[in-house]
N, C-alpha and C positions, 0 to 999 in steps of 0.2 A: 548227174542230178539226183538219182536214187539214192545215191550214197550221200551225198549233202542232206536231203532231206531226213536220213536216218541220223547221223552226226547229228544234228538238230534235234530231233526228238528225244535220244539218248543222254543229249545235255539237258533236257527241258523234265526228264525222268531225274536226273541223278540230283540236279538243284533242288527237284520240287522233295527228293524222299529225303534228302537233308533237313529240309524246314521242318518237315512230315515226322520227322523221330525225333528234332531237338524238342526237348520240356518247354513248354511254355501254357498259356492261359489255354489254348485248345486240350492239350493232351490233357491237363489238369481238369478241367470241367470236365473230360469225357470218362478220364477214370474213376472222380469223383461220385460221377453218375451211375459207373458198372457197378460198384461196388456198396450203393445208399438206394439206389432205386430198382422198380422193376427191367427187365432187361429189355424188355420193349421201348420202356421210355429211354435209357442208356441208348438203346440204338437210332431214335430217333436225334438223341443231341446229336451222337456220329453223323447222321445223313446233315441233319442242319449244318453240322461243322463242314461237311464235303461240298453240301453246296455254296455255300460260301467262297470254300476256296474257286470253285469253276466259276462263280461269277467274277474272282478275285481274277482267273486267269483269263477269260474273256475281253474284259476289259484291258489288261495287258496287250491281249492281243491286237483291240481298237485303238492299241496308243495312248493307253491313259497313262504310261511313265510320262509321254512326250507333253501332254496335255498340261499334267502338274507341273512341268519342269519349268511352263510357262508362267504358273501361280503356283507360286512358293507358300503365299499364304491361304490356299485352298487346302492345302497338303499338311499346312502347320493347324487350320482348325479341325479337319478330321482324324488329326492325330491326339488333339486335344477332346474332342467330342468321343474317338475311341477309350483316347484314359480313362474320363468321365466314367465310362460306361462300366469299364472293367473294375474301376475302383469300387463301384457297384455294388459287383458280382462279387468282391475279395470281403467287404464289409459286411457281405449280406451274410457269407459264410461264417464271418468270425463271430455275428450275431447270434446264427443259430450253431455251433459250436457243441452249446455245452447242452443242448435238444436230448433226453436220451433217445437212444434207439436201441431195441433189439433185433436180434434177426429175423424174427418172422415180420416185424413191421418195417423191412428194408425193402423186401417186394411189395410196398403198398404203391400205388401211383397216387404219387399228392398234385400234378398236376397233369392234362391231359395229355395227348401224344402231341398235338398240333402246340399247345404251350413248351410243351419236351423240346421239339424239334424246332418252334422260334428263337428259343432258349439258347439252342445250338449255332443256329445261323448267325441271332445276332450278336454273339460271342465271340466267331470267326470274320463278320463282318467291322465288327469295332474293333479288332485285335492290329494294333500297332507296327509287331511282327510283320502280320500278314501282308499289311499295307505297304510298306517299307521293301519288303521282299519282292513281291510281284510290281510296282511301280519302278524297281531299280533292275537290280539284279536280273529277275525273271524277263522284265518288260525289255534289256538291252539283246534280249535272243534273237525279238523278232525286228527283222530285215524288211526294207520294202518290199522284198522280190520273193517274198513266202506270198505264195499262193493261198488261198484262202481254204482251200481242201486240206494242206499240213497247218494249218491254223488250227482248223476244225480238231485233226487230228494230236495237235500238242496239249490240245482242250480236255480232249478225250482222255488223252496220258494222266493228266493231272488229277481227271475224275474218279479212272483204275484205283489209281496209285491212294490218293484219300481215300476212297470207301473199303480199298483193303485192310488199308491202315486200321483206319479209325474201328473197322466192326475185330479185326483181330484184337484190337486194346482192350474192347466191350469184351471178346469174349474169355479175353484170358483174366479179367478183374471182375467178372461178374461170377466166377467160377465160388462155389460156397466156402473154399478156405480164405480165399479173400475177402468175402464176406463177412465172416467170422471175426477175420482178425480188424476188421474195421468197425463192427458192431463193439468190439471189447475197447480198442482205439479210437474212437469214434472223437473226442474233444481234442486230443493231439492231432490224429489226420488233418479235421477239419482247419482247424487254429493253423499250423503249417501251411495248408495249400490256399485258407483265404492271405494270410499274409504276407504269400508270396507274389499272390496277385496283387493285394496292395500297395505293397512297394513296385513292385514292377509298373505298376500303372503312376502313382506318386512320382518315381522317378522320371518316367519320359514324361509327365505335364512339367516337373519341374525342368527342364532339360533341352525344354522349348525355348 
């Protein structure tokens, strides 16, 4: 039984750090943030972004793959209401784009921690990805016959695993050559990573 419950967790570690290191809309807002904002606020996206995902795996673990499976079209409007959101977030970016900035005005916080860190969550929360992942994939791990104590503990995995991620990303792009070189690139970075969101998000609403 020890052994099964480890096999479990070990699979519930390896899926989650795949999702955790592919590129997408999380990784992008969070490096965006190391390396534009103060490192505070950068690290509150990260926390936003991780909690997210634990609420993303909690739910997995009440069955909300099995939930949706039952309404296909609960599943197709918060995929649609995620795009929405991100297409957002990619337009708002390419909006301010061409903002200059210098380096000393990258550590300014232009908005609060608690806006930082909503920023983060509902980022993670509306992210398509995310949904897709843990409602499928993630959600067909758990078995009726998990205990709610390796529940708790697959939860836990998932929490480690995000908040190590996400503050290592913080700390390695918040670092001052990164800064630098995004203060000088500051209209190409930007322009890149909103337009990558906005197709990404364009395409899964068109794709529904």
């Amino acid at each position: 039984m020890i052994a099964s419950h480890a096999t479990f967790l070990l699979s519930v570690a390896t899926l989650y750090i795949l999702l955790a290191i592919s590129p997408g809309p999380n990784f992008l807002v969070i490096t965006q943030a190391a390396i534009s904002r103060s490192r505070s606020q950068a690290l509150c996206i990260a926390l936003g972004v991780s909690t997210a995902s634990v609420i993303w795996a909690s739910l997995a673990a009440l069955g909300l793959g099995i939930f949706l499976s039952q309404f296909m079209w609960l599943q197709r409007t918060l995929q649609v209401l995620g795009g929405c959101y991100l297409l957002y977030v990619g337009v708002k970016m390419l909006l301010k784009a061409r903002t200059p900035l210098d380096v000393g005005a990258s550590v300014v916080a232009e908005v609060s921690d608690w806006q930082a860190y909503r920023s983060g969550l509902l980022t993670n929360l509306a992210n398509p990805k995310t949904l897709m992942f843990f409602t499928s994939v993630f959600a067909s791990l758990f078995s009726g016959d998990l205990t709610a104590n390796v529940k708790l503990a697959a939860i836990f995995v998932v929490a480690a695993i995000s908040i190590a991620w996400n503050v290592l990303t913080v700390t390695i792009f918040a670092m001052e050559k990164s800064r630098r070189v995004y203060a000088h690139g500051k209209v190409w970075i930007d322009t890149v990573i909103g337009a990558f969101i906005t197709f990404f998000s364009l395409k899964l609403i068109a794709n529904l």
